[in-house]
Residue, then its C-alpha position, 0 to 999 in steps of 0.5 A: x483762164x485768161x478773163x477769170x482774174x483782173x486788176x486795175x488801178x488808176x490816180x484818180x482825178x485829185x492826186x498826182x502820185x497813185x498810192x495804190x497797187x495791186x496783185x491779180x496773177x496765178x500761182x502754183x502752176x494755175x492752181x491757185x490765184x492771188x488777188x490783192x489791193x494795197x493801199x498806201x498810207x503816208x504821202x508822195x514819201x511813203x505811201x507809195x514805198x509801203x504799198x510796194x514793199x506788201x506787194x513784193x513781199x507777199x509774191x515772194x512768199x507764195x513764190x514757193x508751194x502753197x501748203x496751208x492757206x490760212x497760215x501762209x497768208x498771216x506769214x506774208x502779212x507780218x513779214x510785209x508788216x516787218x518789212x515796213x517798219x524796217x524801211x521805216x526806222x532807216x529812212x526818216x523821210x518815210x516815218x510815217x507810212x503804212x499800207x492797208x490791204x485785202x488778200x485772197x487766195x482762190x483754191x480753183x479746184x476746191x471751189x473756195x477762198x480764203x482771205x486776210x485784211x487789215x484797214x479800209x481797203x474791202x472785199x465783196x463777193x457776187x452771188x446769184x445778182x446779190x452783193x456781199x461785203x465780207x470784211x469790216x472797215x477797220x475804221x471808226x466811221x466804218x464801224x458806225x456803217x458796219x453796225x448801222x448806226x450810219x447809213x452808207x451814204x452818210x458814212x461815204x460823206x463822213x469827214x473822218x471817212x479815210x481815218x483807220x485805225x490798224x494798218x501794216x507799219x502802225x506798230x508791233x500790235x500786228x504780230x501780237x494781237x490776234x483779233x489785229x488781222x481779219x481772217x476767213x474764207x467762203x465757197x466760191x461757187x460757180x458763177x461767183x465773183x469776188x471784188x477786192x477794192x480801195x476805198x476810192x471806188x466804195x467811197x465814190x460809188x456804192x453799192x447798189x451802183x457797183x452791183x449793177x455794173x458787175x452783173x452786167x454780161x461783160x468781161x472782168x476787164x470791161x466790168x473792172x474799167x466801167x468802176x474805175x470810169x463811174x468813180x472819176x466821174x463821181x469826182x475821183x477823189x483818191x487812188x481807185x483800185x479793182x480786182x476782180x476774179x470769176x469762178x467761170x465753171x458751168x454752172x449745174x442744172x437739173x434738168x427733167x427727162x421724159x421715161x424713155x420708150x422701146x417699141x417692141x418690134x418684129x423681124x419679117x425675113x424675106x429673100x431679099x431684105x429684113x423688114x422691121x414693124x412694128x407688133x402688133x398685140x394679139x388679140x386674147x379670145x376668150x372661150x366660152x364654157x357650155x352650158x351643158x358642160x360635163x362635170x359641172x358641180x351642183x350650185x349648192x355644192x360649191x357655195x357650202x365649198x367657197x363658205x368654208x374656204x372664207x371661213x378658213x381664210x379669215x381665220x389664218x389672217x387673224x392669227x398672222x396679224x397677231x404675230x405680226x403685231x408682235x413682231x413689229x412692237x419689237x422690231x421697231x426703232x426709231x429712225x435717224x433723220x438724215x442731215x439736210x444739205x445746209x446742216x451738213x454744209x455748216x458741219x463740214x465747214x467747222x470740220x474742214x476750217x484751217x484758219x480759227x474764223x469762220x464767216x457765215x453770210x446770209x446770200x449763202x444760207x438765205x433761210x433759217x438753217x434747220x438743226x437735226x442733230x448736234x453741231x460739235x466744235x472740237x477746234x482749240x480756237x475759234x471765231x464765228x461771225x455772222x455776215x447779216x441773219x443767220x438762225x439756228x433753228x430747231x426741227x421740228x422732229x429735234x428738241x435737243x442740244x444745237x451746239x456742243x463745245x469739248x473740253x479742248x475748246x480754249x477760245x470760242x466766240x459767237x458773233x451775231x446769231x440766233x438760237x431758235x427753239x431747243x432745249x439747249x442752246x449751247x453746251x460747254x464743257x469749256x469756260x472759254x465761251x464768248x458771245x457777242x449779239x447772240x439772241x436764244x429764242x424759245x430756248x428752255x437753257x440758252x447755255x450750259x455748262x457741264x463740268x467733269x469731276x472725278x468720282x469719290x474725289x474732293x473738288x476745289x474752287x468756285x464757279x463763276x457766273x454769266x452775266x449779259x447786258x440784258x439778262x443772266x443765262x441759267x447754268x446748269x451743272x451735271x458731273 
């Protein structure tokens, strides 16, 4: 337990009040860990006041047992945020401060994580030598890297890189609007890594450099030091906080075993002791028949005999295949294939998912995730994003529907995927789709709408249409 978690935070080379803080500690007896970096907003007056004020509400909140993740975190983040604003509204010296953070829960025994963010302060997870950055900067300069119209270097230069859009004291948006706070969560597998930083470490190291220094073969505390050192030395501009935690399971390898071998052995009892050898095979001897053997039956005898016992064979054979043809046309049923391993990782994450997002990064599902049966969503809302290329794609043996909505579905968004050779991309029986850069390949109905209506009743109302900024999807209507 003592080098899975570690934080640190420093000034840096520029400021001489540290804004930053942070939360690297277990709660619930070891059971969970939570991490967390704040960074303050608002100057020597504020900023410092803010960060505190998120930090000791958040501990006070999960000081008690932890049920729900998901629903805990948003609690401790609007509490933090009122508590903000409160400080705010009698203290006029402290008007315009604010903090942004990045919380994690780490569930040690379930191998999982969940997190919320609000602003510019990040969270990557390691994995496999591959650096993954999981949450958005709610920035506009941000939103230029995130969507690759800037460049990371270019966006570390921009002269607007450090002003945000949402943050905890902004407003009264943060309890009111659901899409204010990121939400998520992801496997932490052995091995894993995850760093939650200010943007004084991205904005001074990036990330090809922060990669280098998290695989090294070190402690958190020594990896953790080493970022921190490599941002001053870069120029140290502003706050630089880290916080890293490591799942140090071992990790399993199969490994191939040679069949064992049991020599068969013999006991050989004297006087004195047993000794044990090993057997030897005996030798088969094979008899001879005599030539002049008695009673042997003529040559031309047993040839008519052996003719007639082919004969009488083949004839049963032929029937026995007959019946057997009948009994196979009859028996046979198509066979199910089984889920493979990442088909059924997905459908297990929309069926455990407590929060109403889910994240799906493309270090975790590298390859293209082959659909053998229909992925159902029966939440009432739900968020998928997609983290890089993640494709949905048809087997080869599976023409059918990739994705059904129920009826219960009130809000669902896609986000960034690709549907790739079915018959039906998506089946809704709810209007509540949204999609946002979802591509449908070779599919013959990228989405379809089916609507229950009573038998021998009158239906009222309209339909409306689909439109993309590309091109209209075909619906298609079925009672």
């Amino acid at each position: 337990m003592a080098d899975i978690f570690f934080g640190i935070t420093d000034t840096g080379k520029v400021r001489v009040n540290n804004e930053d803080t942070f939360i690297a500690q277990t709660a619930v007896n070891g059971r969970f860990i939570l991490a967390c970096a704040i960074d303050g907003v608002g100057g020597y007056s504020g900023g410092e006041v803010a960060a505190a004020l998120a930090k000791e509400s958040i501990l006070e909140h999960f000081s008690r047992s932890i049920t729900n993740i998901p629903s805990m975190m948003h609690e401790a983040v609007l509490k933090a945020n009122e508590r903000i604003h409160a400080e705010k509204q009698e203290v006029k010296q402290h008007e315009s401060m604010a903090c942004v953070l990045t919380l994690a829960v780490v569930d040690i025994e379930n191998n999982e994580f969940h997190y919320i963010h609000v602003g510019d302060t990040r969270l990557y997870l390691l994995r496999d030598s591959s650096l993954v950055k999981l949450t958005k900067d709610q920035s506009f300069v941000g939103f230029l890297e995130d969507s690759g119209r800037l460049t990371e270097d270019a966006a570390m230069r921009h002269p607007k890189r450090n002003e945000i859009n949402k943050a905890l004291g902004f407003g009264g948006e943060v309890k009111t609007d659901k899409d204010y706070l990121e939400t998520g969560h992801s496997p932490f597998l052995p091995g894993d890594i995850i760093l939650l930083c200010s943007d004084g470490l991205t904005d001074m190291v990036n990330r090809q450099d922060i990669t280098s220094i998290l695989i090294n073969e070190s402690s958190l505390e020594e990896k953790a030091t080493k970022l921190i050192a490599t941002a001053n030395k870069n120029g140290g501009k502003d706050n630089i906080t880290a916080v890293l935690v490591k799942n140090d399971k071992p990790i399993l390898k199969q490994e191939a075993t040679m069949p064992a071998f049991t020599e068969k052995k013999k006991i050989i009892k004297t006087e004195s002791s047993e000794i044990i050898e090993p057997e030897k095979e005996k030798p088969v001897i094979v008899e001879q028949e005599s030539k002049t053997s008695k009673g042997r039956l003529p040559l031309l005898l047993l040839s008519l005999l052996s003719l007639a016992l082919l004969t009488f064979t083949v004839y049963l054979l032929w029937e026995l295949g007959k019946r057997d043809k009948i009994v196979l046309a009859s028996s046979i049923s198509p066979i199910k294939k089984n889920k493979n391993p990442a088909e059924n990782q997905l459908q297990e994450a929309l069926n455990s998912l407590q929060g109403d997002t889910l994240v799906l990064n493309d270090s975790i599902f590298t390859q293209p995730i082959l659909i053998t049966d229909t992925l159902r969503i029966n939440k009432d809302s739900l968020y998928i994003l997609a983290r890089g290329k993640i494709v949905f794609k048809s087997d080869s043996a599976y023409r059918g529907t990739a994705l059904i909505l129920s009826q219960q579905n009130k809000h669902v968004v896609l986000d960034n995927l690709v549907f790739d050779g079915f018959d039906i991309g998506i089946s809704s029986q709810s209007k509540g789709l949204t999609l946002r850069g979802v591509q449908f390949i070779n599919c013959k109905i990228p989405v379809q709408y089916s609507f229950n209506l009573l038998g021998e009743k009158y239906a009222n109302g309209s339909l409306s249409e689909l439109f993309l900024r590309t091109n209209s999807l075909p619906d298609t209507l079925t009672n």
